[in-house]
C-alpha positions as CSV (number, residue, x, y, z in Angstrom):
1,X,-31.1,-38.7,71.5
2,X,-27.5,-39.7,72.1
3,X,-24.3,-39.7,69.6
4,X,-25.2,-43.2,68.5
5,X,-28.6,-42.5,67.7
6,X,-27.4,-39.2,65.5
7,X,-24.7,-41.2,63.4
8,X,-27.4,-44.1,63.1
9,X,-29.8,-41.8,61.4
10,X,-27.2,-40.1,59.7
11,X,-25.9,-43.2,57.6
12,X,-29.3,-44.4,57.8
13,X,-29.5,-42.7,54.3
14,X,-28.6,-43.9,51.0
15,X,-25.0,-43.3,50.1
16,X,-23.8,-41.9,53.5
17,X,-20.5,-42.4,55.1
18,X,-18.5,-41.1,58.3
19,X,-15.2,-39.4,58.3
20,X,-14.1,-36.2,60.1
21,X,-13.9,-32.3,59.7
22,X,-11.6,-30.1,62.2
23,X,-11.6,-33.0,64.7
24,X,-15.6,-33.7,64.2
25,X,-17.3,-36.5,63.1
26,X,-19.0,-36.0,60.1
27,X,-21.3,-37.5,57.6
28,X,-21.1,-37.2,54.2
29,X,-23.1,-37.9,50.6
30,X,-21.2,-38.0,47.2
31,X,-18.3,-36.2,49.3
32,X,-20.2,-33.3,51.0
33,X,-21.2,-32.4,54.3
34,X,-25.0,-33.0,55.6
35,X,-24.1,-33.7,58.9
36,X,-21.5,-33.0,62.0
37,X,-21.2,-34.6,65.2
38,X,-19.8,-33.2,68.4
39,X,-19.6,-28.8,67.2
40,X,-19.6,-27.0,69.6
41,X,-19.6,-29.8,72.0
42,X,-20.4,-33.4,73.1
43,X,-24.0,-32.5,73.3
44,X,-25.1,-31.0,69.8
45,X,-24.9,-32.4,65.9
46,X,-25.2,-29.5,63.4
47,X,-27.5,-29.9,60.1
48,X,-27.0,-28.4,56.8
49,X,-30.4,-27.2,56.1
50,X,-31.4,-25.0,53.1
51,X,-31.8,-21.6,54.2
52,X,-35.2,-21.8,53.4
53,X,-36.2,-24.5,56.3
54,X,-33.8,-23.3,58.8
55,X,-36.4,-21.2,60.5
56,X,-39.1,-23.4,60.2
57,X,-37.1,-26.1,62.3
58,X,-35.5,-22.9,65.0
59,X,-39.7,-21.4,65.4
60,X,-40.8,-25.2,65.8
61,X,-38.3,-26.5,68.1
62,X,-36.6,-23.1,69.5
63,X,-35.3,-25.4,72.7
64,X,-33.7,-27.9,70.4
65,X,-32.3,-26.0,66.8
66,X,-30.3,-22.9,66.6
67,X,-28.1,-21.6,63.7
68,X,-24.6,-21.6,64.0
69,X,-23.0,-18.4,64.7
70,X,-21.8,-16.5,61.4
71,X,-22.0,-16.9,57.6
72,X,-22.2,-20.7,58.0
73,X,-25.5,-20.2,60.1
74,X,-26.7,-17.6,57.2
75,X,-25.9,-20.5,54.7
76,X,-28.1,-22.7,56.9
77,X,-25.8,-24.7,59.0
78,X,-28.0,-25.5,62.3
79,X,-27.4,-26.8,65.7
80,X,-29.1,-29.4,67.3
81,X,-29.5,-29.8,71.0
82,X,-29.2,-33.7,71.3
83,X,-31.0,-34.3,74.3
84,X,-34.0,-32.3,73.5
85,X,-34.5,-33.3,69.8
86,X,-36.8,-36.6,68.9
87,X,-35.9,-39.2,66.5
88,X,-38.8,-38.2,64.3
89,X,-37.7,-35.2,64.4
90,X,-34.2,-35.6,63.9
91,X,-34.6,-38.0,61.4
92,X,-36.7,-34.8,59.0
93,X,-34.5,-32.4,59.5
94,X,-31.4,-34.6,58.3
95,X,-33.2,-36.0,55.6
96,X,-33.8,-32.4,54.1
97,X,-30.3,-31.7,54.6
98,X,-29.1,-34.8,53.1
99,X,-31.7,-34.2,50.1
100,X,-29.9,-30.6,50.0
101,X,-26.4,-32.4,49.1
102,X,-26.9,-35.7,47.6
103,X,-26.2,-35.9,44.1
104,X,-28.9,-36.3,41.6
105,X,-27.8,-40.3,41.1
106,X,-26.1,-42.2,44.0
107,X,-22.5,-43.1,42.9
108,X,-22.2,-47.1,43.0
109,X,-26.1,-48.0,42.3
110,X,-27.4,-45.8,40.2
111,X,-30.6,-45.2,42.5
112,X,-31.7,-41.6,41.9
113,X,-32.3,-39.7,45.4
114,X,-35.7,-38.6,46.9
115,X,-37.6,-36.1,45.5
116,X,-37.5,-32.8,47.0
């Protein structure tokens, strides 16, 4: 997995865009966060899981997810090792966290999100 691939699955989902967070890339649905590029470095994304999965994805994949240091982590923001996480992978644990901020209808088509 590379940046590319990261930001592809990330606005692979309905109603995502890019912008940028303390000199990040990040990805965003109905104006929040599910998503970050580049923290703490080149070679990791973070994903804002519900606390709830956050240590189902670190006791799965402890060589790939991590939280992130401090009350963020507590709140479930998690770092992903980019070279060590698959597509599959990558691609469920961004879909919970976009699931955990999209808003109940998509602004601009009126699609409702997936269910939980």
């Amino acid at each position: 997995m590379n940046a590319d691939e990261f930001r592809a699955i990330a606005l692979s989902h309905a109603g995502a865009v890019e912008s940028e967070h303390m000199s990040h890339p990040d990805f965003r649905v109905g104006g929040k966060i599910f998503a970050t590029l580049g923290y703490t470095d080149a070679r990791h994304g973070v994903v804002m899981l519900p606390p709830d999965e956050q240590p189902r994805f670190v006791r799965e994949h402890p060589e790939t997810f991590t939280p992130v240091k401090g009350a963020w982590g507590e709140r479930g923001s998690t770092q992903v090792l980019l070279d060590r996480v698959s597509a599959d992978t990558l691609r469920e644990a961004m879909t919970i966290a976009w699931r955990k901020r999209a808003p109940k209808k998509l602004p601009g088509d009126g699609r409702r999100r997936a269910p939980r």
